[in-house]
Structure formats: structure tokens, C-alpha cells
Biopython code that builds the backbone (N, CA, C, O; Angstrom):
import numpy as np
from Bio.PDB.StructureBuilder import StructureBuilder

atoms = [
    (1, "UNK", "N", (11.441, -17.662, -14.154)),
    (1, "UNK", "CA", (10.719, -17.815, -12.896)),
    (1, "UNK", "C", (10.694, -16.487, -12.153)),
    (1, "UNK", "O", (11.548, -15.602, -12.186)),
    (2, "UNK", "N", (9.758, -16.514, -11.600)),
    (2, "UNK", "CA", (9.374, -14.900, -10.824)),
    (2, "UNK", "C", (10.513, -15.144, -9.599)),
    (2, "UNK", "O", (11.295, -16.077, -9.415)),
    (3, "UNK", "N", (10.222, -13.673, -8.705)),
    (3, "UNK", "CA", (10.807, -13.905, -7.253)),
    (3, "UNK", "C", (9.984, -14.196, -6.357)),
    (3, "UNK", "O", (8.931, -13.563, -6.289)),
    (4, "UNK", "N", (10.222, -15.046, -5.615)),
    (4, "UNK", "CA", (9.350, -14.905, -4.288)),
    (4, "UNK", "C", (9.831, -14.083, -3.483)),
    (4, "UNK", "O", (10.998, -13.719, -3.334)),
    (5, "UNK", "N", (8.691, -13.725, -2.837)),
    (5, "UNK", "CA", (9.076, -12.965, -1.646)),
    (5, "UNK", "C", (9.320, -13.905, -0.208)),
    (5, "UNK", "O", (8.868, -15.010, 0.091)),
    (6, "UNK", "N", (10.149, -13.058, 0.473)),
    (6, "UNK", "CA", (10.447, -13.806, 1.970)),
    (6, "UNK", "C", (9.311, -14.369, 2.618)),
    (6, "UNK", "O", (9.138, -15.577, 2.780)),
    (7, "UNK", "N", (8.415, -13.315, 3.044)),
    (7, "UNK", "CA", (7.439, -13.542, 3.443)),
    (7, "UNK", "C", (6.376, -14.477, 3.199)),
    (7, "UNK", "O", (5.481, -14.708, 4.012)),
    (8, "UNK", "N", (6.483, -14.992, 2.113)),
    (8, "UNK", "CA", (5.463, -16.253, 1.195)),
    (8, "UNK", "C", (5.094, -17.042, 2.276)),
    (8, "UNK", "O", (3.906, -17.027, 2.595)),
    (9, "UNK", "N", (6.133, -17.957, 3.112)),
    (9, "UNK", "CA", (5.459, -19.072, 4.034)),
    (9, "UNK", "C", (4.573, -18.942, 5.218)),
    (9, "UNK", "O", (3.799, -19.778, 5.685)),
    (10, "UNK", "N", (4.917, -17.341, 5.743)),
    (10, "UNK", "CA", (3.869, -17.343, 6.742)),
    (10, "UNK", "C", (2.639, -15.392, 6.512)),
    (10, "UNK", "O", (2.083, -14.536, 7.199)),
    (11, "UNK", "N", (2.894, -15.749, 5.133)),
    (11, "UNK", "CA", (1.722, -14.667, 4.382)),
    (11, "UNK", "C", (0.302, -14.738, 4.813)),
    (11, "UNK", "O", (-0.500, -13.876, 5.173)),
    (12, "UNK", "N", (0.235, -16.005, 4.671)),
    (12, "UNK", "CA", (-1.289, -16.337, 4.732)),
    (12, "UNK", "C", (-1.805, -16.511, 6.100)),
    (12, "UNK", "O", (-3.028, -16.477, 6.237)),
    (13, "UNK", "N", (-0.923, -16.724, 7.322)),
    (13, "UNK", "CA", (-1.158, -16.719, 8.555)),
    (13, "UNK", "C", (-1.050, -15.056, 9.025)),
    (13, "UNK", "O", (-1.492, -15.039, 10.173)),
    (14, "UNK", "N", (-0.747, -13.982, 8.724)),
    (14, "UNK", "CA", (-0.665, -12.685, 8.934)),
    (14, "UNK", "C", (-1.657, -12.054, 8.248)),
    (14, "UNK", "O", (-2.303, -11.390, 9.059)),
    (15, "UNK", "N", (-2.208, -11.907, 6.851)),
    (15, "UNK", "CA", (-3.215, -12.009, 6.218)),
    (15, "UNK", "C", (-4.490, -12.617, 6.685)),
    (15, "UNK", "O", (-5.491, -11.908, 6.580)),
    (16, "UNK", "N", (-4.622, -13.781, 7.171)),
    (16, "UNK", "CA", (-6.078, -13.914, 7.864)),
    (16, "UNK", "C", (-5.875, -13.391, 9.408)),
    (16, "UNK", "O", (-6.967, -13.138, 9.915)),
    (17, "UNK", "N", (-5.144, -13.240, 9.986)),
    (17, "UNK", "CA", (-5.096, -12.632, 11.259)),
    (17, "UNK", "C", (-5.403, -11.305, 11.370)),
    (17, "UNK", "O", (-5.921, -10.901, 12.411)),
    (18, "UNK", "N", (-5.089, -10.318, 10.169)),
    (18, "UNK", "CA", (-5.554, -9.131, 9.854)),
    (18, "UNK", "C", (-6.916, -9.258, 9.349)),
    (18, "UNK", "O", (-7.515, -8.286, 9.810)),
    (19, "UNK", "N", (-7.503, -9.768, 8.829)),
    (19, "UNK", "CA", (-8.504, -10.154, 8.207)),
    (19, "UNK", "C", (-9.771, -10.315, 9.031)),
    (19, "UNK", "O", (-10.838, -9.734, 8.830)),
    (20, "UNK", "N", (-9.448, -11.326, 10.135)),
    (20, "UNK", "CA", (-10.297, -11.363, 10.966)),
    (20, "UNK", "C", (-10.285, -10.356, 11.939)),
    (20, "UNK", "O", (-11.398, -9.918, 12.231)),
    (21, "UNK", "N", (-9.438, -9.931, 12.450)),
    (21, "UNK", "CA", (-9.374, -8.189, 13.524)),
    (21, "UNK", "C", (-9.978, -7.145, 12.176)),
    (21, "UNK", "O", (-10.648, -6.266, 12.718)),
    (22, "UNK", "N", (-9.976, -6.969, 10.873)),
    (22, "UNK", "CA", (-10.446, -5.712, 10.255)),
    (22, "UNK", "C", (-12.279, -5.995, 10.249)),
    (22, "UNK", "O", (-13.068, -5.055, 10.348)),
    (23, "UNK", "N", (-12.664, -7.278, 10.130)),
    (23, "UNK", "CA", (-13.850, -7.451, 9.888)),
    (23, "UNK", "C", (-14.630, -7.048, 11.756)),
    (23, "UNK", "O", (-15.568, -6.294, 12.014)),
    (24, "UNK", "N", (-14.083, -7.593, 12.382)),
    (24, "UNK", "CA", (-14.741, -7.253, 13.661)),
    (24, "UNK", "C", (-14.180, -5.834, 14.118)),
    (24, "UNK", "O", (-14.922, -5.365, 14.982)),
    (25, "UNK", "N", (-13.152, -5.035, 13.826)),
    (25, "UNK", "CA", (-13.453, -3.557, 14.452)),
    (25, "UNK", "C", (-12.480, -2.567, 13.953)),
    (25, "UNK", "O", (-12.172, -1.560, 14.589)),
    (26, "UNK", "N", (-11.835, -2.994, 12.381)),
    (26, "UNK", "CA", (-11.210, -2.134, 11.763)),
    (26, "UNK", "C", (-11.828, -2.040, 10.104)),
    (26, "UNK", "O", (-10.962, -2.254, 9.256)),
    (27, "UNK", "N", (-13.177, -1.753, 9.591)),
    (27, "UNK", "CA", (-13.596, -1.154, 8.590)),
    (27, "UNK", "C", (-12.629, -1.183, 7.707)),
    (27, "UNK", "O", (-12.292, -2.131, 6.998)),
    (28, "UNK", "N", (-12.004, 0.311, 7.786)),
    (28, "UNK", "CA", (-10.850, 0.996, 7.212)),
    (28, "UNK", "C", (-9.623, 0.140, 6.640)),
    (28, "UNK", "O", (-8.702, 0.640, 5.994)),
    (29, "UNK", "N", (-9.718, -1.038, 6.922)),
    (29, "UNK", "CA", (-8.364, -1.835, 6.367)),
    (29, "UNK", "C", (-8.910, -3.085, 5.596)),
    (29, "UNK", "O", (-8.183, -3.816, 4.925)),
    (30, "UNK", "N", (-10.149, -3.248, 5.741)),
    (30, "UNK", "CA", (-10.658, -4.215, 4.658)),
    (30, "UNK", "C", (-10.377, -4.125, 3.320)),
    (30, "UNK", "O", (-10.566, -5.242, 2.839)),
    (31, "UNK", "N", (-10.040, -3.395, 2.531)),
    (31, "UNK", "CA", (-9.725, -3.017, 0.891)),
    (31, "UNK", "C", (-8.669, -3.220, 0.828)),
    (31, "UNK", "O", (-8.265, -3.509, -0.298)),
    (32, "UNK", "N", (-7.603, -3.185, 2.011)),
    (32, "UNK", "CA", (-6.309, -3.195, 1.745)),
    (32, "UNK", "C", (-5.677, -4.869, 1.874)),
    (32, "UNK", "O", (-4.774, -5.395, 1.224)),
    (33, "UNK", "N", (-6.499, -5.411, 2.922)),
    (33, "UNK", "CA", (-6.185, -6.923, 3.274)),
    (33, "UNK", "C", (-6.905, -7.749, 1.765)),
    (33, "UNK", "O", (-6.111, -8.273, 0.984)),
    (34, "UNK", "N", (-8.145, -7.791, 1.519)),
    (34, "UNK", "CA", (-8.644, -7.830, 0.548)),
    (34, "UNK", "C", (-7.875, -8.188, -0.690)),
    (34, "UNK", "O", (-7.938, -9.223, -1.353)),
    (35, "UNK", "N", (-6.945, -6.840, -0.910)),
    (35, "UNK", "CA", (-6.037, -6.701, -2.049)),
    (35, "UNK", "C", (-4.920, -8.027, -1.906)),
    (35, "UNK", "O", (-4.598, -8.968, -2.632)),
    (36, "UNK", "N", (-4.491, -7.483, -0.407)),
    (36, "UNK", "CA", (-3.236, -8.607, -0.511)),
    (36, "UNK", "C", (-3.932, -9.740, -0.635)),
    (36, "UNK", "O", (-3.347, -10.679, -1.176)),
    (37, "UNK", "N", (-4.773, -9.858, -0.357)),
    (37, "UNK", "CA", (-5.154, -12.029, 0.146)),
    (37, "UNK", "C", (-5.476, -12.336, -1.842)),
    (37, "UNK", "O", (-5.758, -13.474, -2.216)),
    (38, "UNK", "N", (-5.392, -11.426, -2.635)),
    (38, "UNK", "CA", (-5.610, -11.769, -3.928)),
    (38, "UNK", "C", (-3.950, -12.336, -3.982)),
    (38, "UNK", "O", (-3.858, -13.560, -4.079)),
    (39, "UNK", "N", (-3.134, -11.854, -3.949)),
    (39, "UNK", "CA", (-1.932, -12.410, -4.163)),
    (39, "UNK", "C", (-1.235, -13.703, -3.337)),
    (39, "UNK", "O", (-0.205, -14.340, -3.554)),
    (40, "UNK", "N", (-2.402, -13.811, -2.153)),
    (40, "UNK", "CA", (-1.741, -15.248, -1.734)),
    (40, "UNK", "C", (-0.959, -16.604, -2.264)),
    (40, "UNK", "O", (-0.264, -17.420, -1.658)),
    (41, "UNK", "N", (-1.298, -16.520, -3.435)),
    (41, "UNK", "CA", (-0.516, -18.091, -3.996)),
    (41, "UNK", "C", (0.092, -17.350, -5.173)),
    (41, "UNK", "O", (0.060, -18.075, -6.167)),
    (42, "UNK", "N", (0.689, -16.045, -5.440)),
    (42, "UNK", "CA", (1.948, -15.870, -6.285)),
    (42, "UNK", "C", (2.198, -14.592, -6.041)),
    (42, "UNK", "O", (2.257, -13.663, -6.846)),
    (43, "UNK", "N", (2.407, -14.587, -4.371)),
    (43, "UNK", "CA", (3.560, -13.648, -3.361)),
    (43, "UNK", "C", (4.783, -12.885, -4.071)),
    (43, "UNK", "O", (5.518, -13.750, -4.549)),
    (44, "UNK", "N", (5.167, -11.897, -4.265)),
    (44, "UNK", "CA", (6.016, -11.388, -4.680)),
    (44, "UNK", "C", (6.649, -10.265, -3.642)),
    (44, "UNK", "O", (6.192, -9.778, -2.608)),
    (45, "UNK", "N", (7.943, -10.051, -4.380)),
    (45, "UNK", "CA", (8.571, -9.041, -3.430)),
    (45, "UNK", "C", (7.903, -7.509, -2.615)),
    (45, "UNK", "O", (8.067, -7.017, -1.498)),
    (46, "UNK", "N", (6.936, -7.035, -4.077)),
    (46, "UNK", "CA", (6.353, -6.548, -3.942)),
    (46, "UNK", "C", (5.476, -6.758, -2.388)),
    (46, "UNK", "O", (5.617, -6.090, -1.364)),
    (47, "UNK", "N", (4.712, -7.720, -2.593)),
    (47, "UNK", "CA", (3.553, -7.840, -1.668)),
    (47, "UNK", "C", (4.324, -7.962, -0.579)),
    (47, "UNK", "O", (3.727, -7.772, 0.481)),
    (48, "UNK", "N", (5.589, -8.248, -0.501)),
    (48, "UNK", "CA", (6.507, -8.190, 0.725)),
    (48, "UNK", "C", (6.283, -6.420, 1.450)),
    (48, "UNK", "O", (5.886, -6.184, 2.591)),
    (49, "UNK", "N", (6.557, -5.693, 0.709)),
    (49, "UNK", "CA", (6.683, -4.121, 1.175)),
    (49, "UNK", "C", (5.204, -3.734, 1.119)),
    (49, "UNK", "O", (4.981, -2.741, 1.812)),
    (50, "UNK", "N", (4.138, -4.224, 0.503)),
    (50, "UNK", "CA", (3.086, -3.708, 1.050)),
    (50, "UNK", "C", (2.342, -4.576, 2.144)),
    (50, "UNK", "O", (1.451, -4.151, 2.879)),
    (51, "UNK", "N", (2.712, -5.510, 2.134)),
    (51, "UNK", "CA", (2.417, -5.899, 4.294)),
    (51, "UNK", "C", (2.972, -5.612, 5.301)),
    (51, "UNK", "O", (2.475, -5.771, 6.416)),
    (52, "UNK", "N", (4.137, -5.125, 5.066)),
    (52, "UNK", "CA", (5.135, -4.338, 5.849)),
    (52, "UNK", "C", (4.463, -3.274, 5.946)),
    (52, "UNK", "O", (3.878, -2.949, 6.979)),
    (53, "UNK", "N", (4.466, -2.678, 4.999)),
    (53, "UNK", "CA", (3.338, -0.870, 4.674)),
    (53, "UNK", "C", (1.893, -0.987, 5.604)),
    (53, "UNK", "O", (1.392, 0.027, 6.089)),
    (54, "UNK", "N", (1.351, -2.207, 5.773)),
    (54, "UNK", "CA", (0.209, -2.343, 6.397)),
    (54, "UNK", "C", (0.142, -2.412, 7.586)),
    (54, "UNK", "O", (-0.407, -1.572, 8.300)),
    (55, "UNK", "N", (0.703, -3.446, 7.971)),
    (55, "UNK", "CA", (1.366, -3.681, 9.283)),
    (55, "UNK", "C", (2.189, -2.428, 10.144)),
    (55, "UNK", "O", (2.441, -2.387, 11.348)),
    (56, "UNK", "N", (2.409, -1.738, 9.403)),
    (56, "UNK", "CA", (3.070, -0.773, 10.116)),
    (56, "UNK", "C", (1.901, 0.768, 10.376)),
    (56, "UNK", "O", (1.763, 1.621, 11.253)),
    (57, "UNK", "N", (1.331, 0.481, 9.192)),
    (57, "UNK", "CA", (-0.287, 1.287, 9.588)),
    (57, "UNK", "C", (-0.757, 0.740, 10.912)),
    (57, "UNK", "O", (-0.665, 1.540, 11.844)),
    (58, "UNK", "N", (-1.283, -0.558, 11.220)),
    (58, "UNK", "CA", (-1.732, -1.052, 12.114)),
    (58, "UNK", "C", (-1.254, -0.906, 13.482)),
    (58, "UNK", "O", (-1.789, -0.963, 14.590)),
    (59, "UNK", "N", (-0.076, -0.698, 13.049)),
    (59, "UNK", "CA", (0.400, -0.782, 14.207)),
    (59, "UNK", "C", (0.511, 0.477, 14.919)),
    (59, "UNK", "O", (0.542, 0.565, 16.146)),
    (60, "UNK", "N", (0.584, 1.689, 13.905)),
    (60, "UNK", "CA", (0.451, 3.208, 13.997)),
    (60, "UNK", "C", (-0.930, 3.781, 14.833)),
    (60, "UNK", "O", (-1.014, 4.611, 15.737)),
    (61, "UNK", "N", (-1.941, 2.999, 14.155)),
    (61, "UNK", "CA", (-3.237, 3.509, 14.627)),
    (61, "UNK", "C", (-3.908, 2.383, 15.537)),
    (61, "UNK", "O", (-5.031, 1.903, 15.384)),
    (62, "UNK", "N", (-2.992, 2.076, 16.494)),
    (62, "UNK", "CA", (-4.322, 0.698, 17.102)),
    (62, "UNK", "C", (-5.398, 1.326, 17.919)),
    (62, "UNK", "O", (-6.367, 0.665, 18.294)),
    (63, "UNK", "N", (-5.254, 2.548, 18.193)),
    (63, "UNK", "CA", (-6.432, 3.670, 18.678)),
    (63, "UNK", "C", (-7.224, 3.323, 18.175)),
    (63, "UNK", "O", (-7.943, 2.697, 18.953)),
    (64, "UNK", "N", (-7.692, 3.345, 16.977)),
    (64, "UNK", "CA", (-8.510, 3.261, 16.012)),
    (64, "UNK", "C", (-9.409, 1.992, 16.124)),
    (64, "UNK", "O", (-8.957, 0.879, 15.855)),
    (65, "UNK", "N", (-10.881, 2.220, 16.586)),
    (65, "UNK", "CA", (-11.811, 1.073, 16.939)),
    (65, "UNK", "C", (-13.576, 1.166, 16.167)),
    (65, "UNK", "O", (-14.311, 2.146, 16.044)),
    (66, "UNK", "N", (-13.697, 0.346, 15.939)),
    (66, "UNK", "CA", (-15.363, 0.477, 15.059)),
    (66, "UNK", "C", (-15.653, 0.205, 16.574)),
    (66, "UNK", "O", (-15.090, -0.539, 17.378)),
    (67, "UNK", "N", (-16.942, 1.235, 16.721)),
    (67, "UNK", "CA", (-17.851, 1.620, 18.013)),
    (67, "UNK", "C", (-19.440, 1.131, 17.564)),
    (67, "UNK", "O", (-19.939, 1.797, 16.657)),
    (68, "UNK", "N", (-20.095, 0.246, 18.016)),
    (68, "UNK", "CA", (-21.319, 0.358, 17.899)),
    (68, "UNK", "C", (-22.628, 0.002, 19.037)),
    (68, "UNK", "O", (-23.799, 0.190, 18.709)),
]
sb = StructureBuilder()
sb.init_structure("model")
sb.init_model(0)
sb.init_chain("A")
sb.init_seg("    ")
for serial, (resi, resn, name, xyz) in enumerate(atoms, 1):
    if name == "N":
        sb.init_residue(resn, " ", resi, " ")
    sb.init_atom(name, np.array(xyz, "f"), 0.0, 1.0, " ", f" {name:<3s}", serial, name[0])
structure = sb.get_structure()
């Protein structure tokens, strides 16, 4: 049996919450949410440290706004 990651139960509620803020005014993070929401139903440790990795982008650049 694989590992799960910690994060598994509330993945998918952080994942569409990013999801919907990248489509209305963050471009730039669509490829990356994208990626993770492929792993939604077999979460691994891995995908643990790259939403952390994301999330911590996000949180780095909230400057960062699509202008139109």
C-alpha cells in the first residue's frame, strides 16, 4: 500500500479554492493547480510538499493581479 499524505482530507478543498482565485486573477498558477488536482484521489506525500511549495508561492506574491 502507498503512503498517504496528511493533507489528503482537506486537499481538495485547498485545491479548488486555488483554482477558482487562479482562474479569475492569477494566470500564472493555473499549470501548477492543474497538476495537483490530477492527483486528487491518490494524494501522496509528495503532493503534500508541493502544495506547501504552492501555497507558499501564493502567499509570497499576493501583489501579483491579472489587470484587464
Amino acid at each position: 500500500a502507498e503512503d498517504v499524505g496528511v493533507l489528503s482530507p482537506i486537499a481538495v478543498r485547498v485545491v479548488m479554492k486555488v483554482f477558482y482565485a487562479a482562474r479569475l486573477a492569477r494566470p500564472d498558477l493555473l499549470r501548477a493547480i492543474g497538476a495537483l488536482a490530477c492527483f486528487l484521489t491518490r494524494w501522496t506525500p509528495l503532493c503534500n510538499r508541493r502544495l506547501h511549495q504552492l501555497m507558499c508561492y501564493v502567499a509570497a506574491t499576493k501583489s501579483h493581479k491579472l489587470h484587464g
